[in-house]
C-alpha positions as CSV (number, residue, x, y, z in Angstrom):
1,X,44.9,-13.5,7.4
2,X,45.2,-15.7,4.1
3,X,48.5,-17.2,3.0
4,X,50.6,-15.5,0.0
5,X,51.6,-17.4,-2.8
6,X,54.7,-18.1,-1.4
7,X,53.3,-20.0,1.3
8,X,50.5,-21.8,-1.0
9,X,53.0,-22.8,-2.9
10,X,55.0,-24.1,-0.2
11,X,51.9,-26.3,1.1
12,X,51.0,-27.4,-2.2
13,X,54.6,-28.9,-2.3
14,X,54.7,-30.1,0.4
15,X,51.3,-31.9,0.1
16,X,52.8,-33.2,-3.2
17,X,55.7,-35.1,-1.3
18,X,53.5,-36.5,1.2
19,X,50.4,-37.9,-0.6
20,X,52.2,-38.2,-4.6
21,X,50.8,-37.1,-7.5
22,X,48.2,-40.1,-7.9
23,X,46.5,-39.4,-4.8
24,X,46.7,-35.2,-4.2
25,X,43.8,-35.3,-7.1
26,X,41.2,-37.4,-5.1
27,X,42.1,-35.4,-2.0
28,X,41.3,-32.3,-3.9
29,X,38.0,-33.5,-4.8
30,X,37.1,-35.2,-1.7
31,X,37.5,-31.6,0.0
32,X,35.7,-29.9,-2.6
33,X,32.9,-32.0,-2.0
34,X,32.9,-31.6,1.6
35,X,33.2,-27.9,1.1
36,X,29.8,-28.1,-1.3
37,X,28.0,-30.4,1.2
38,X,29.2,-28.0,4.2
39,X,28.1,-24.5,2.7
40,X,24.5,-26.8,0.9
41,X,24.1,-27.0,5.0
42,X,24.8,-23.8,5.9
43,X,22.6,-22.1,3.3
44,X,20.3,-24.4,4.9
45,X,20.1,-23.2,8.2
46,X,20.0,-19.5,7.0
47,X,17.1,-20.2,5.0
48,X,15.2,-21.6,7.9
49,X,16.4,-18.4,10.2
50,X,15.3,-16.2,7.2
51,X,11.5,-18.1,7.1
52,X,11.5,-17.7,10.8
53,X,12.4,-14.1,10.9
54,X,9.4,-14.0,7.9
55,X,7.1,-15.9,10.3
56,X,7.5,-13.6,13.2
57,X,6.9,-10.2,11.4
58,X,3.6,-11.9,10.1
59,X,2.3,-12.2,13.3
């Protein structure tokens, strides 16, 4: 289950008192690029399953 807005808002907050204001925007972007990288690797792997799956039906 996904947190409301309430709750994001809390977090957000929270995070804001912990790391500052400088720093919350290079965390931000340091996790968005780890998501990218993570799903770029994932998409990966399915592609190669898919090609397999491709293989297989050939023969």
């Amino acid at each position: 289950m996904l947190p409301g807005g309430i709750s994001l808002a809390v977090i957000a907050i929270v995070a804001l008192l912990i790391f500052g204001p400088k720093k919350l925007p290079e965390l931000g972007k340091a996790a968005g690029s780890t998501l990218r990288e993570f799903k770029d690797a994932t998409k990966g792997l399915a592609d190669d399953d898919d090609d397999v799956k491709k293989e297989d039906k050939k023969q």
